[in-house]
C-alpha positions as CSV (number, residue, x, y, z in Angstrom):
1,X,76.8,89.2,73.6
2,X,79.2,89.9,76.2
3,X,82.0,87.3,77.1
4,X,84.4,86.5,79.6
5,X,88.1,87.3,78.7
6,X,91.3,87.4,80.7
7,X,88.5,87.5,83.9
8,X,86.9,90.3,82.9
9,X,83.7,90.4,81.3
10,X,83.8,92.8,78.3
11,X,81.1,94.6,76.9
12,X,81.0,96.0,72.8
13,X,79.6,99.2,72.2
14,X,75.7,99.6,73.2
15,X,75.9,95.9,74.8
16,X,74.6,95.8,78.6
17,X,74.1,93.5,81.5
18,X,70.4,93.9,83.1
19,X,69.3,93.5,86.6
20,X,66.0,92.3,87.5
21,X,63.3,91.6,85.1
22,X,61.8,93.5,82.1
23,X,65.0,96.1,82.0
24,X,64.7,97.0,85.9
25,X,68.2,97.9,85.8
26,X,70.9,97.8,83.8
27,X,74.9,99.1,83.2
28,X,75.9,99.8,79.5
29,X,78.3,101.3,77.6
30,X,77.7,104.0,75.5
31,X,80.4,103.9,72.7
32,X,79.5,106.8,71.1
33,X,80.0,109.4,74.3
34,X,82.4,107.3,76.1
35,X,80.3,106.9,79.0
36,X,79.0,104.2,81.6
37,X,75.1,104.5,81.8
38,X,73.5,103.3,84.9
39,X,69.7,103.2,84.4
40,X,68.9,103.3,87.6
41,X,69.7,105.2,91.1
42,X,73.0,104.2,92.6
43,X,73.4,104.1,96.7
44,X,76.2,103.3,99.3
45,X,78.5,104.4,101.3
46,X,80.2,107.4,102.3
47,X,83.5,108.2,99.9
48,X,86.8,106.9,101.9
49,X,88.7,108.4,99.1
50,X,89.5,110.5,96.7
51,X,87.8,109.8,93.5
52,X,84.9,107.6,94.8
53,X,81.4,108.4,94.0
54,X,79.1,110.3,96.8
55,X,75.9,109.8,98.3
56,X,73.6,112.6,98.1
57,X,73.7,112.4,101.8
58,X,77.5,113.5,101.4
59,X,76.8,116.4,99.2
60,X,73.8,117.3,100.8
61,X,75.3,117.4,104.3
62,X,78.9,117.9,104.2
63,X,79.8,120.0,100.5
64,X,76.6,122.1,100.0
65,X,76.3,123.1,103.8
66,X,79.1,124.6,104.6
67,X,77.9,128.4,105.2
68,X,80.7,129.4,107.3
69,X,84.4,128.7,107.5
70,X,87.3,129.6,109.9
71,X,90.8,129.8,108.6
72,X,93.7,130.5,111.0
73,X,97.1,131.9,109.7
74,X,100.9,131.8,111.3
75,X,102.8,134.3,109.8
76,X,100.6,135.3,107.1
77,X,99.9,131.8,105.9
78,X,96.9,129.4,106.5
79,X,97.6,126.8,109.1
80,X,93.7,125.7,109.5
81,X,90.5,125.6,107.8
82,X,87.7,124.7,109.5
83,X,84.1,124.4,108.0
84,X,80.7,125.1,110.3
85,X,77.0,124.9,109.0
86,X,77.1,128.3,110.2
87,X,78.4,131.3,112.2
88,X,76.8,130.1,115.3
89,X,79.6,127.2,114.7
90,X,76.8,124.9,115.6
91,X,78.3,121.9,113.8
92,X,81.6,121.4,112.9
93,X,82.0,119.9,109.5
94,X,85.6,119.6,108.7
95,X,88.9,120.5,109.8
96,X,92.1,120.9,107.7
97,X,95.8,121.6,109.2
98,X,98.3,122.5,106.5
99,X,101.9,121.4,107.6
100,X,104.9,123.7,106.1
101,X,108.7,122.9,105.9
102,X,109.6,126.9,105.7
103,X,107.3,128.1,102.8
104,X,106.4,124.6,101.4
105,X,103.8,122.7,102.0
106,X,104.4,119.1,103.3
107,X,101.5,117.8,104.5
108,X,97.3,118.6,104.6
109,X,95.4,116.6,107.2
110,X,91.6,116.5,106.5
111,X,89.2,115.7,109.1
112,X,85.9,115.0,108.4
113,X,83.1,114.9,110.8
114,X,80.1,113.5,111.5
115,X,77.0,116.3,110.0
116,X,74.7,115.0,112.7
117,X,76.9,115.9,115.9
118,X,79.9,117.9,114.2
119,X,82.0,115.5,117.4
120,X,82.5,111.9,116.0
121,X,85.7,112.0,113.0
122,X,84.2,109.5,110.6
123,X,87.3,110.1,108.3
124,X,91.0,111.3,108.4
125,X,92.5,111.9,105.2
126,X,96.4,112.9,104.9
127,X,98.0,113.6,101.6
128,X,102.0,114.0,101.9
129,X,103.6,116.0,99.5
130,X,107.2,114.7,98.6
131,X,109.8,117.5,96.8
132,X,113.0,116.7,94.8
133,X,114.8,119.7,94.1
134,X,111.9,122.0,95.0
135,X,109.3,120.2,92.6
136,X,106.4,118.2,93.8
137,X,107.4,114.9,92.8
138,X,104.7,113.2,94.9
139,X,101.4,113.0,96.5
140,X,100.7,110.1,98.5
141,X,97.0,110.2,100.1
142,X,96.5,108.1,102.8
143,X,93.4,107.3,105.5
């Protein structure tokens, strides 16, 4: 049986919690594959970050569509991505500006946009790369 401790509920090996009646749903661990099983089809939102799950919607629309991309250099290095559903640049999927000190990067500036005008920025993501003596020390993603 699962139990409370320190605030967190903790789960033994092949233990679950259900949802809904007759097994409708449920979350378990799986202690032989180290994995969390969701029986069940998870929805939401769209990812604000790094590391957070997607909708289908997200891969559908804004990973696998992306047919055509633009990149734009300044003095032989990439400055700018930008992702279109095609080569009609019909709509606009993503843009991504890559900020250099010299020959480092310092900065990548995502911008992500809306797949049903390819207008309206639904998300700005900026990851700042810090240096100490010429090694990435850092990475601080922000939005």
């Amino acid at each position: 049986m699962a139990k409370f401790t320190t605030k967190n509920i903790e789960f033994r090996d092949w233990q679950k919690a259900i949802f809904g009646d007759s097994d409708d749903s449920y979350l378990m661990w799986d202690g032989l594959d180290n994995e969390l099983k969701i029986s069940t089809v998870v929805s939401g939102v769209m990812p604000q970050n790094y590391g957070h799950l997607a909708t289908k919607f997200y891969a559908d629309n804004l990973v696998g569509s992306i047919l055509y991309e633009e990149v734009t250099k300044s003095g032989g290095r990439i400055t700018q991505i930008v992702a279109w559903t095609n080569s009609s640049k019909t709509l606009k999927l993503s843009s991504t500006a890559i900020n250099r000190s010299g020959r480092k990067v310092t900065s990548i500036t995502k911008q992500l946009y809306d797949p049903n005008d390819g207008v309206s920025v639904y998300m700005t993501i900026t990851e700042t790369i810090t240096r100490t003596n010429g090694k990435v020390t850092s990475v601080e993603f922000n939005r």
